[in-house]
C-alpha positions, 0 to 999 in steps of 0.5 A: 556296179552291175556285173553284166548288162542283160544285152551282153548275157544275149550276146554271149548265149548267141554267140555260144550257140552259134558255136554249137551250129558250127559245130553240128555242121562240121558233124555233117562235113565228116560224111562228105570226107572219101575214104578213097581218096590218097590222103585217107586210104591206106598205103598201097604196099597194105592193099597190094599185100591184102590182095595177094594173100586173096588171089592165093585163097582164090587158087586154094579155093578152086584147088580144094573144090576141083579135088573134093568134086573130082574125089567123089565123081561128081564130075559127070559133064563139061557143064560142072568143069566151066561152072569151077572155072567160071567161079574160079575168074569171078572170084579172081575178078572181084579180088582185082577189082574190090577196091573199085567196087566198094568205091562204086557202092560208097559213091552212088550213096554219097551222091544221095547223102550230099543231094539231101545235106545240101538242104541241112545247112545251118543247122541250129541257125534260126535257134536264138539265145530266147529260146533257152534265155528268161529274162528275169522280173528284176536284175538283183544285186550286181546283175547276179539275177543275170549271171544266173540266168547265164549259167543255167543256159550254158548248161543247155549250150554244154549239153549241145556241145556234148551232143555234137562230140558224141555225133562226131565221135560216131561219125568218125568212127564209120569213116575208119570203118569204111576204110577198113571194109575197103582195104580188106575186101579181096579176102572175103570176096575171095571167097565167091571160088569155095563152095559153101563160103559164098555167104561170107562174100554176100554178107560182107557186101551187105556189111559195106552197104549197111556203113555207106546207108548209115550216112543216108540214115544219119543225114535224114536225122539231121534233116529232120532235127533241122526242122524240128529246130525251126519249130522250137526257135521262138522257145514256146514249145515244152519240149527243149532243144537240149533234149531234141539234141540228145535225142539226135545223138542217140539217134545217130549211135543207133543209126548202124544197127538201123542200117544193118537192119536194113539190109538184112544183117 
């Protein structure tokens, strides 16, 4: 009495991998999610409080700058006077608004990583159960030959799942970065009104659009991983779609530094 018949290994193996490619995907749903939007972001009495204890270092800010120029007479024309008071509005102006700002920069890059996961769709869908299935010369005793055959691809299929957890983990895990930087932005853009802060400003601006490029990073990987699948359907290549994968999720827990790289951090 056979244990299995090989169809019903094929299937199997098919329907695990089809598992797999939902899974990627749903990878790939994560980037679309707005950290923005009411259900995500952080309740407005945490962004109202965050906001007024920027607009106070706005003031201190102008306060320690106007005292400290006015101290060593450094004060000589209407010129200086408007450039602190000039600072003193752009830094009250960009606290105001930081939400809408860092909503701007997430948005016009997302509007890029969804033109390009457009075309990253099915991920895994052209990579069949006879890519990482061999058929062996005889079934054996009960079909064992098989059930073996079985189990050594869903050690493969195993691998891939992991793979994906690890990408959605890292996935994840820049979402909640992104509504970090959103909801503390006023503080550091606060900092535009201090002499000699100014840098903490520009870079927490290169910090957020370093988090918003690592998307565009992750979904050219995932583009690239599509193709590269496509390649290694018909399992002729040496080069497994196990080792691809992994190399996919490495990739993606080193896309952060990539991007910070990027912009100069």
């Amino acid at each position: 009495m056979d244990l299995t018949t090989w169809d019903k290994v094929v299937e199997a193996i098919n329907k695990n991998l089809a598992d797999v490619n939902t899974s990627f995907q749903n990878s790939l749903e994560i980037l679309t999610l707005n950290p923005f939007d009411s259900k995500i972001a952080v309740a407005a009495s945490i962004t109202t409080g965050i906001k007024g204890i920027a607009l106070t270092l706005v003031s201190l800010f102008f306060v320690i700058q106007f005292c400290n120029e006015a101290m060593y007479l450094r004060i000589k024309s209407y010129e200086q006077v408007f450039k602190l008071i000039f600072k003193f509005f752009l830094a009250k102006a960009l606290v105001d608004n930081a939400t809408g700002l860092m909503g701007i920069i997430y948005n016009e890059f997302t509007k890029l990583t969804l033109a390009i996961s457009a075309e990253s769709k099915g991920i895994l869908s052209t990579f069949k159960a006879d890519a990482i299935l061999v058929k062996p010369a005889e079934k054996g005793a009960f079909s064992i030959n098989y059930l073996v055959a079985q189990v050594t691809a869903n050690i493969d299929i195993y691998i891939l799942k992991a793979a994906c957890w690890v990408i959605a983990l890292v996935l994840i895990g820049r979402l909640f970065e992104v509504i970090i930087y959103a909801t503390v932005a006023p503080i550091p853009l606060a900092t535009v009104a201090g002499e000699g802060w100014s840098e903490s400003s520009k870079n927490f601006i290169k910090g957020f659009a370093a988090v918003c490029l690592q998307s565009l990073i992750i979904v050219v990987m995932f583009s690239a991983f599509n193709g590269i699948s496509q390649l290694m359907a018909d399992g002729s290549h040496k080069l497994g779609m196990t080792v691809t994968a992994l190399s996919l999720a490495l990739g993606v827990t080193k896309s952060g530094q990539w991007a910070r790289t990027a912009v100069g951090l």
